[in-house]
N, C-alpha and C positions, 0 to 999 in steps of 0.2 A: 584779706579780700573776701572771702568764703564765710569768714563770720559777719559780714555789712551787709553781702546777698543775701542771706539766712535772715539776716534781721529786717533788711527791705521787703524781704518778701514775708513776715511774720507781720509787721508792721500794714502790710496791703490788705492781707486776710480782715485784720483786725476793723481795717477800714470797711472793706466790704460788708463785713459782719455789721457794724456801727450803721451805715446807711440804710442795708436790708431794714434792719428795726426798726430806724428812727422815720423811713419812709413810709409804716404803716401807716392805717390808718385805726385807730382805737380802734377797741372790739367793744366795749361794755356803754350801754346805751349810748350805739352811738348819733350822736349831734344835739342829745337832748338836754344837755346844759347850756349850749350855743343859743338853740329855740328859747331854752326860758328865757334867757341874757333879752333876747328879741324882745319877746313879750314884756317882759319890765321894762324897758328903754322905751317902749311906745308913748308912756306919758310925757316924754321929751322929746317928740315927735319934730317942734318944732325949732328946738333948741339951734344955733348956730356958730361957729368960732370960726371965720370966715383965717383966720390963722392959722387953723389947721384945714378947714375941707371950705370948698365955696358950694357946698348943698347944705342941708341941715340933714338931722338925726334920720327923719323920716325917709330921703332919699336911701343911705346907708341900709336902713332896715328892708324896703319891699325892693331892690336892688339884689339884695343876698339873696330874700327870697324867691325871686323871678330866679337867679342863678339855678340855686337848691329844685325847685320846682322843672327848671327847664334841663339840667341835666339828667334827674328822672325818669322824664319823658322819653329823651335822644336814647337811656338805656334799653328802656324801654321797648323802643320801636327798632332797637339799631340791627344786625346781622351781626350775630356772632362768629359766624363759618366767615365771615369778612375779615375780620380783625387782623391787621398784621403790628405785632412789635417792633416799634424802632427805638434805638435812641435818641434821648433829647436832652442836649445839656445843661437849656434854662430848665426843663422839669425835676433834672436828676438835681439841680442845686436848691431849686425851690421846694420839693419837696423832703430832701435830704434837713435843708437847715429849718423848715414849715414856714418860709418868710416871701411873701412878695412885696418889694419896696414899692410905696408910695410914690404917684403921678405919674408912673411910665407907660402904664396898656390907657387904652381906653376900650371902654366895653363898647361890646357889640349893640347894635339897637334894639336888640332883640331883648335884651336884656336891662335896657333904663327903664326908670321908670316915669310914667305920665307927667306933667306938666304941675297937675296939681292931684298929689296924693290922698286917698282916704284913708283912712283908722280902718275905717271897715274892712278895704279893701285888703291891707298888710294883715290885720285878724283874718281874713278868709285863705290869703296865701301861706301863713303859718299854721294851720289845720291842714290846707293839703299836703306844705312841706310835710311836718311830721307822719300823715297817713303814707307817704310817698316812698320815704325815707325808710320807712317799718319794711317796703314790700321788696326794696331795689335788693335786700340778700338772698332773696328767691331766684334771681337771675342768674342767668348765665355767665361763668366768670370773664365770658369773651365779651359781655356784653360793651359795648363801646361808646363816643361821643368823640367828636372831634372840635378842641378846645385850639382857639386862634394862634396860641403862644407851644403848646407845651404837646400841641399836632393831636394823634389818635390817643387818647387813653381808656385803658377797660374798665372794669369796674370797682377794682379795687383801688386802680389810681384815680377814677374819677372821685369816689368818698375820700379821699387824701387830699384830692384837689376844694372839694366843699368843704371838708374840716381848714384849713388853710385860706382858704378864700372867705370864708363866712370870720374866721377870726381876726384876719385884715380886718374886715369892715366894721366887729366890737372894738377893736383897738380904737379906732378911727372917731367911734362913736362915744368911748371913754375920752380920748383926747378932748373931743367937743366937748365932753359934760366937764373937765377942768375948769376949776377958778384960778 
């Protein structure tokens, strides 16, 4: 019996250890393979596979980046001395496994995009994501944003949340570009 305790609880460590890790968020340029993936997918702006997504490519792309942009900002502006940790079990699994399954949330409106998208428009918000992106490690690690599903997270969880988030929607937008 002593030796199954010993192993349940070696076995628990091991987990904990496993999640810590895999719930970072990259350190080494980070989102800046993501942003490129963007920028190249723009020339299929319009592309659509109504099988997998009922928007096209273009929605996907200034979608991400209104997200990337808009939680920036909320770090930005947020109260550090505010922040309080909770748990959260859709976070710890979503970020744990780096996976949000497809058609369950729907976004915020804050966060769709327009009716009829420009080029322009997604090139302008991909230049500020990335200058945004460069500044949010200057921050305060309490720095905060309160995300609809996964409640308050700081800022480490928030870049955990946009690496995750922003690769949902390249998955989505690879799906689309399938023959």
């Amino acid at each position: 019996m002593k030796k199954i305790l010993v192993n349940i609880f070696v076995l628990c460590i091991c987990l904990l250890g496993f999640v810590q890790i895999k719930g970072q968020p990259s350190k080494k340029d980070f989102m800046k393979s993501e942003l490129n993936k963007i920028e190249k997918y723009l020339i299929y702006r319009d592309s659509l596979n109504e099988e997998v997504s009922r928007v096209a490519v273009a929605w996907h792309l200034d979608h991400s980046l209104k997200v990337i942009n808009g939680i920036c900002d909320s770090l930005h502006k947020s109260d550090p001395e505010a922040y309080v940790r909770k748990f959260n079990m859709p976070r710890l699994l979503s970020f744990t496994l780096g996976y949000i399954p497809r058609g369950r949330a729907q976004a915020p409106q804050s966060v769709l995009p327009p009716d009829t998208i420009k080029t322009d428009d997604i090139v302008l918000q991909l230049s500020m994501a990335r200058d945004k992106l460069k500044h949010i490690g200057n921050l305060d690690d309490h720095s905060n944003f309160k995300h609809p599903v996964f409640d308050r997270l700081n800022k480490k969880q928030a870049k955990r949340f946009i690496e995750i988030h922003t690769r949902h929607h390249l998955k989505i937008v690879k799906d689309i570009l399938k023959e």
